[in-house]
C-alpha positions as CSV (number, residue, x, y, z in Angstrom):
1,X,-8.5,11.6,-16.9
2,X,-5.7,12.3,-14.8
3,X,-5.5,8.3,-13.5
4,X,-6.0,7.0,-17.1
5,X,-2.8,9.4,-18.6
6,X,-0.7,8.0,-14.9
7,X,-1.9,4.3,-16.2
8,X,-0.9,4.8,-19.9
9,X,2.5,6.5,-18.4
10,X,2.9,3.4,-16.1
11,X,2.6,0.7,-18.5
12,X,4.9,2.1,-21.3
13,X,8.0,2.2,-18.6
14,X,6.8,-1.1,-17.7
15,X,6.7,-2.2,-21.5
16,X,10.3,-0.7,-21.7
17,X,11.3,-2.8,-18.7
18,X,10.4,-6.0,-20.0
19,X,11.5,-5.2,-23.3
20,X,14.6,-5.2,-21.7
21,X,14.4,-7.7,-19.5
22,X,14.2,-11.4,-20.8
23,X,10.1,-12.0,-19.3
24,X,11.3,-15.8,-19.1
25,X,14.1,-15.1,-16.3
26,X,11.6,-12.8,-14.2
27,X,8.9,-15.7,-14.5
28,X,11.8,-18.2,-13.2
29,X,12.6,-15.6,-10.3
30,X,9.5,-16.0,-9.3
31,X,9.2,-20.0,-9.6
32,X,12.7,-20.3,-7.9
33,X,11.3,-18.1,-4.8
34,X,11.4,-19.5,-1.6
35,X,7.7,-19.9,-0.9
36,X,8.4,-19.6,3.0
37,X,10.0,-16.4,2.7
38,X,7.8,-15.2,0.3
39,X,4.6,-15.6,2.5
40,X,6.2,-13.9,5.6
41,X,7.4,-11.0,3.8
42,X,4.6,-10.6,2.0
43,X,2.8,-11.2,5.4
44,X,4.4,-8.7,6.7
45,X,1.5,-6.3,5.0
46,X,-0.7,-7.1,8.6
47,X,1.7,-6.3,11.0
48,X,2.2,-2.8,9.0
49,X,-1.4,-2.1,8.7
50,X,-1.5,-3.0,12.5
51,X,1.5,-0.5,13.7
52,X,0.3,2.0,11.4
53,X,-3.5,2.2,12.8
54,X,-1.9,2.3,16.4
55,X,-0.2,4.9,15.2
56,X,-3.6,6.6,13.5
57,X,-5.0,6.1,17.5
58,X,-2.3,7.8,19.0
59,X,-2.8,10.9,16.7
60,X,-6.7,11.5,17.6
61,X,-7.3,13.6,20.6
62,X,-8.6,11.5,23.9
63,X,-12.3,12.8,23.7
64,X,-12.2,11.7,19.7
65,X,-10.5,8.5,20.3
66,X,-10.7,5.7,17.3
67,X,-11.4,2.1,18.5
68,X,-8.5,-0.2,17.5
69,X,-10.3,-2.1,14.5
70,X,-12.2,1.4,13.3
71,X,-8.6,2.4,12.9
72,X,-7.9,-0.5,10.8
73,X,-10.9,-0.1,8.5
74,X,-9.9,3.7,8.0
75,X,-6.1,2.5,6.9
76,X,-7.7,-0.1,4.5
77,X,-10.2,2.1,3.0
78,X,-7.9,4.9,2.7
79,X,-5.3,2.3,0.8
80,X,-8.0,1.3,-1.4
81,X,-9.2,5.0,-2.5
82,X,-5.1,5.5,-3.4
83,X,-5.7,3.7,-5.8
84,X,-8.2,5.5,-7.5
85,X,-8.2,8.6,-6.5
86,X,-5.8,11.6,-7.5
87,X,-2.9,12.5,-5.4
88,X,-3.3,10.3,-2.4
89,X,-7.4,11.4,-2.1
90,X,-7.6,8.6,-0.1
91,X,-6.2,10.1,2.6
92,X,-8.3,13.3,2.4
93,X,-11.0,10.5,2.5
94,X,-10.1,9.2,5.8
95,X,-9.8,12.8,7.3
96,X,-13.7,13.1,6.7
97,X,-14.4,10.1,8.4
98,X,-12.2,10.7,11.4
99,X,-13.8,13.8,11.7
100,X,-17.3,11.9,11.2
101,X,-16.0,9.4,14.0
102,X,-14.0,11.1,16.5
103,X,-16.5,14.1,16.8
104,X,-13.4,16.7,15.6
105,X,-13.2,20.1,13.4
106,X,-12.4,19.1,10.1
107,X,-9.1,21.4,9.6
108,X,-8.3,19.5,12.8
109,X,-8.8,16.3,11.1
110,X,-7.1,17.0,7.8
111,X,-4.3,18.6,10.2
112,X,-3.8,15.4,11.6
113,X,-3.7,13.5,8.1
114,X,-1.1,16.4,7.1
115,X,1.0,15.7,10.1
116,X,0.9,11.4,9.5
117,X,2.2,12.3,5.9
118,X,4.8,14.5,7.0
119,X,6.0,12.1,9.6
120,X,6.0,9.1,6.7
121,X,7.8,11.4,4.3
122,X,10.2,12.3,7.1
123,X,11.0,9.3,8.6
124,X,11.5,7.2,5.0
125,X,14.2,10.6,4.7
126,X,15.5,9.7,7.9
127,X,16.5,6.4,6.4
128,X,17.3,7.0,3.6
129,X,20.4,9.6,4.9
130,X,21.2,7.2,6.7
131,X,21.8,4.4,3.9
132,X,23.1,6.8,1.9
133,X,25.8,8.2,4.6
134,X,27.2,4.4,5.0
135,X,26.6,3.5,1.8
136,X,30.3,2.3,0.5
137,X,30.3,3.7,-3.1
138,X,30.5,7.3,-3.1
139,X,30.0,8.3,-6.8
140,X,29.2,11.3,-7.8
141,X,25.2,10.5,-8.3
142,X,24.8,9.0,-4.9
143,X,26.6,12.4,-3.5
144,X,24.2,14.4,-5.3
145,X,21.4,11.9,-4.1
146,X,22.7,12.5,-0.4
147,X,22.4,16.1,-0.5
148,X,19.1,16.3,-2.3
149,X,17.4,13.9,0.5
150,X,19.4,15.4,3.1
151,X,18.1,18.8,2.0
152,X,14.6,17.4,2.1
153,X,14.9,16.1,5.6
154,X,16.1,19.4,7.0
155,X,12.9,21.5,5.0
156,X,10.9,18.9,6.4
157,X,11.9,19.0,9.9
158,X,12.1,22.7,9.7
159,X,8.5,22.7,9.1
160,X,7.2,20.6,11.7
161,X,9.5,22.0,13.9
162,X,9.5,25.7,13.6
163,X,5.9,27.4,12.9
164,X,7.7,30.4,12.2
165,X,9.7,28.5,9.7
166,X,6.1,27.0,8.5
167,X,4.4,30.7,8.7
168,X,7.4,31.9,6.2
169,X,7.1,29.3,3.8
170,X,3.4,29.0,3.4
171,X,3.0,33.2,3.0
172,X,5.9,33.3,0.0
173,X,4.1,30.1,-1.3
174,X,0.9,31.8,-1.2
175,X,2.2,35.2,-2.4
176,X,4.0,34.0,-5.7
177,X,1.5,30.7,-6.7
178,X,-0.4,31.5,-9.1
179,X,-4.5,31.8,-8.6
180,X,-5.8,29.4,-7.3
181,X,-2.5,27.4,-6.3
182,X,-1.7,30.2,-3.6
183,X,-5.3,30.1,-2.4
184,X,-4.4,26.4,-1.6
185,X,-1.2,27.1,0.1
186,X,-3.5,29.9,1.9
187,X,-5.8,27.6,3.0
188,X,-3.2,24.6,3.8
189,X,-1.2,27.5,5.8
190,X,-4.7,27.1,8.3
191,X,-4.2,23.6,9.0
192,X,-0.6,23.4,9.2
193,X,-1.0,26.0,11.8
194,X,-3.6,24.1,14.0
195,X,-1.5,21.0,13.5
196,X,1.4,23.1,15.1
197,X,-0.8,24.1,18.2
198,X,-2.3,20.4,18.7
199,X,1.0,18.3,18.5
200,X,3.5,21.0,20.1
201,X,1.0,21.7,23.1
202,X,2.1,17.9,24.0
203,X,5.7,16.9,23.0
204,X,5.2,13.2,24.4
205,X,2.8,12.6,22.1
206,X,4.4,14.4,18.9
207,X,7.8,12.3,19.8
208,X,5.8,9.0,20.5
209,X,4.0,9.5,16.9
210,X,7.3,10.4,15.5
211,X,8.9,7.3,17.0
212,X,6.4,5.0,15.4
213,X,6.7,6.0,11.9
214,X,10.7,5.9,12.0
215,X,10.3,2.4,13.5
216,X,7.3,1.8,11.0
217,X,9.5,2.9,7.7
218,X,12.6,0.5,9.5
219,X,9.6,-2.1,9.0
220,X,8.6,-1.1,5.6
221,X,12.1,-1.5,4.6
222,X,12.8,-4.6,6.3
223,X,9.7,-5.9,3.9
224,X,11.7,-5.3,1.1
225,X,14.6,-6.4,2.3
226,X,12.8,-9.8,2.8
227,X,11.3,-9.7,-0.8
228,X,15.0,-10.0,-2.3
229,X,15.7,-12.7,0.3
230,X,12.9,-14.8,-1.1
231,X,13.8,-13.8,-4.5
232,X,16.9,-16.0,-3.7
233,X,19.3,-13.1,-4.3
234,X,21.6,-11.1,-2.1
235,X,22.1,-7.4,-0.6
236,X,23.5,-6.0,2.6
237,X,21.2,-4.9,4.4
238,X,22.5,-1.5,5.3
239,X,22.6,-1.1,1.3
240,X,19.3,-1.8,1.3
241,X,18.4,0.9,3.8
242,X,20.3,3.5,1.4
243,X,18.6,2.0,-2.3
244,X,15.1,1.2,-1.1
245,X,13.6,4.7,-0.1
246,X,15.2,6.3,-3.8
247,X,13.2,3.5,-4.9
248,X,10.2,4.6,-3.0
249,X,10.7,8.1,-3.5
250,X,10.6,7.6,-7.4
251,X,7.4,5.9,-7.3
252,X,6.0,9.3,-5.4
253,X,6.8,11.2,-8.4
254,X,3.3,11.9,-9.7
255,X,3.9,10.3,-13.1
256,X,2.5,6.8,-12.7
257,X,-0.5,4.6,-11.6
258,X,0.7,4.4,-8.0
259,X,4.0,4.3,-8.8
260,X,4.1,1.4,-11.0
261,X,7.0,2.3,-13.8
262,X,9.3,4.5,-11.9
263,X,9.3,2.5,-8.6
264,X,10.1,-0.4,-11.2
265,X,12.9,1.4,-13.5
266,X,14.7,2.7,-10.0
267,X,14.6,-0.7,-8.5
268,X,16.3,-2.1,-12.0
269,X,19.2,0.7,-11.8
270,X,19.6,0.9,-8.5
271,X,20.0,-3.1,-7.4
272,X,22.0,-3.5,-10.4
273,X,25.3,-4.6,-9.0
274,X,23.8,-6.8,-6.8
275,X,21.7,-8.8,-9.2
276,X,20.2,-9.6,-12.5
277,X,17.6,-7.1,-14.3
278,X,15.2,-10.1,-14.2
279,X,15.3,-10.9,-10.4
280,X,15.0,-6.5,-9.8
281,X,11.9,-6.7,-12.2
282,X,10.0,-9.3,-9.7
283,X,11.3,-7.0,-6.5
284,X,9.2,-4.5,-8.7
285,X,6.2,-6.5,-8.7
286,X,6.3,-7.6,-4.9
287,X,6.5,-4.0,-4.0
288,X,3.7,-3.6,-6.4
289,X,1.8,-5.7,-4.2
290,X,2.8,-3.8,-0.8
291,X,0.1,-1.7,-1.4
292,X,-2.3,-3.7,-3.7
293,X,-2.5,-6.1,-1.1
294,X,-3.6,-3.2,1.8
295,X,-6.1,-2.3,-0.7
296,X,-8.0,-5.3,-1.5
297,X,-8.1,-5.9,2.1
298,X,-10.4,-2.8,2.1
299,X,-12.1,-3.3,-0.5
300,X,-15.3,-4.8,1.8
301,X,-15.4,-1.8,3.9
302,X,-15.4,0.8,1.3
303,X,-19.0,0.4,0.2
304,X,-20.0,1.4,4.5
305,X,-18.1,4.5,4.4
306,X,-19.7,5.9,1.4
307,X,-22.7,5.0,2.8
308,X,-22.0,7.0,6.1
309,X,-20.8,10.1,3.6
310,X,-24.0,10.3,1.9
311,X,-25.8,10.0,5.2
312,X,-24.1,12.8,5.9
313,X,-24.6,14.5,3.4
314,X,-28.3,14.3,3.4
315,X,-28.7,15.3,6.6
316,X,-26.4,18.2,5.9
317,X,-28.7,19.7,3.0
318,X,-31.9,18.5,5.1
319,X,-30.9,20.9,8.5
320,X,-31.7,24.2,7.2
321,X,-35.2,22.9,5.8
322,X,-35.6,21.2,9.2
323,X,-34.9,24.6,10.9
């Protein structure tokens, strides 16, 4: 219910976009694209998934380790369950089936899905600041912007950083949530804690993760970056660095169906003095398919994963006949 009301939501900000916007001009942004640009940046999906399952390795203890292309399935399954799943299930998802794989705990498996998200979120922050910092027009939004994702970053890094930052933050969030919302803070307290333990007890390996997602965000952004180059128009790129993660961050806001409506509306305001509403509508659209295109690609796998899950699953109710 929750997906269809995010749908609904999605296409009535899209039906006010292109209400607004002449649909002609957005279907001549995309006929006057250079088709050479348009494949690499859109290409550009492979060498993501690639960095980002390197990444997924890297995280996994030695005795658990993924194989390279059991890494990519789990990043292409998990963007394919996004999409249907509430709230990012997906990669819940793929936190049973590294446990499943890699022989782990499961808090120590969500732990390490907790700690990939915080390191996205963080380094598309990192960014961002830094966009915003050099970003030439200082008005009064974009100062208010700065401080907000500023703010973010520094709760952020406090958390990964400090457990007894992490410790204080999770016991008032579980003393004043209501029911069963501080039970899930409790609970997410547990992981965050073993996270802590398995990351800190090896800083090379928490600053080589951290590393790659700031250098995998730089990539993200450089996609979209490319997009408005093959869209014929024009943007600094340092501007870019500054309006792309608000745009991103928008389509996080858990309104829409994967963030198609905000992502789209932010895009429109944001690139506005840079070029027409038209051209921003089909930079929506390609960053539309930045993740549709992750998730078709694991599409074929999904069916095998569900099919190790109920395997598991049987086998799990079967044990204490068995015994």
């Amino acid at each position: 219910m929750k997906k269809l009301i995010s749908l609904v939501v999605s296409l009535g900000i899209l039906a006010a976009i292109y209400y607004k916007v002449d649909v002609a001009k957005l279907l001549e942004a995309f006929r006057n694209a250079d088709p050479l640009w348009l494949a690499a940046s859109l290409g550009m999906v492979v060498p993501l998934t690639l960095f980002t399952s390197w990444r997924l390795q890297q995280l996994m203890p030695r005795q658990g380790q993924l194989g390279f292309g059991e890494a990519n399935k789990l990043i292409l399954v998990a963007s394919s369950l996004n999409l249907v799943l509430p709230s990012k299930m997906g990669d819940i998802a793929k936190a049973y089936f590294m446990k499943d794989k890699g022989g782990m705990s499961g808090s120590l498996a969500l732990s390490l899905v907790v700690f990939e998200k915080a390191c996205d979120m963080l380094s598309l922050l990192l960014w961002c600041v830094f966009g915003l910092i050099i970003y030439p027009q200082k008005d009064a939004l974009f100062v208010v912007m700065t401080v907000g994702v500023l703010g973010g970053f520094t709760f952020g890094a406090l958390m990964l950083g400090s457990a007894g930052f992490s410790n204080f933050f999770f016991n008032m969030a579980a003393r004043y949530a209501p029911g069963k919302i501080g039970a899930k803070f409790a609970k997410l307290a547990e992981s965050w804690n073993e996270m802590h333990g398995y990351f800190w007890a090896s800083k090379a390996q928490f600053y080589k993760v951290a590393a790659t997602s700031v250098f995998i965000w730089f990539l993200h952004l450089l996609q979209i970056w490319l997009f408005i180059i093959a869209l014929r128009a024009s943007c600094p790129f340092v501007t870019n660095l500054a309006l792309s993660p608000l745009a991103i961050l928008a389509g996080l806001l858990p309104l829409t169906f994967a963030g198609v409506g905000t992502r789209d509306a932010a895009l429109v305001l944001f690139y506005a003095p840079f070029f027409p509403e038209a051209t921003a509508a089909a930079l929506g659209v390609l960053c539309t398919g930045r993740y549709l295109l992750p998730a078709i690609g694991g599409l074929p796998f999904v069916s095998h994963y569900f099919r190790i899950a109920t395997e598991a699953k049987k086998q799990k109710e079967a044990a204490p006949v068995a015994g």
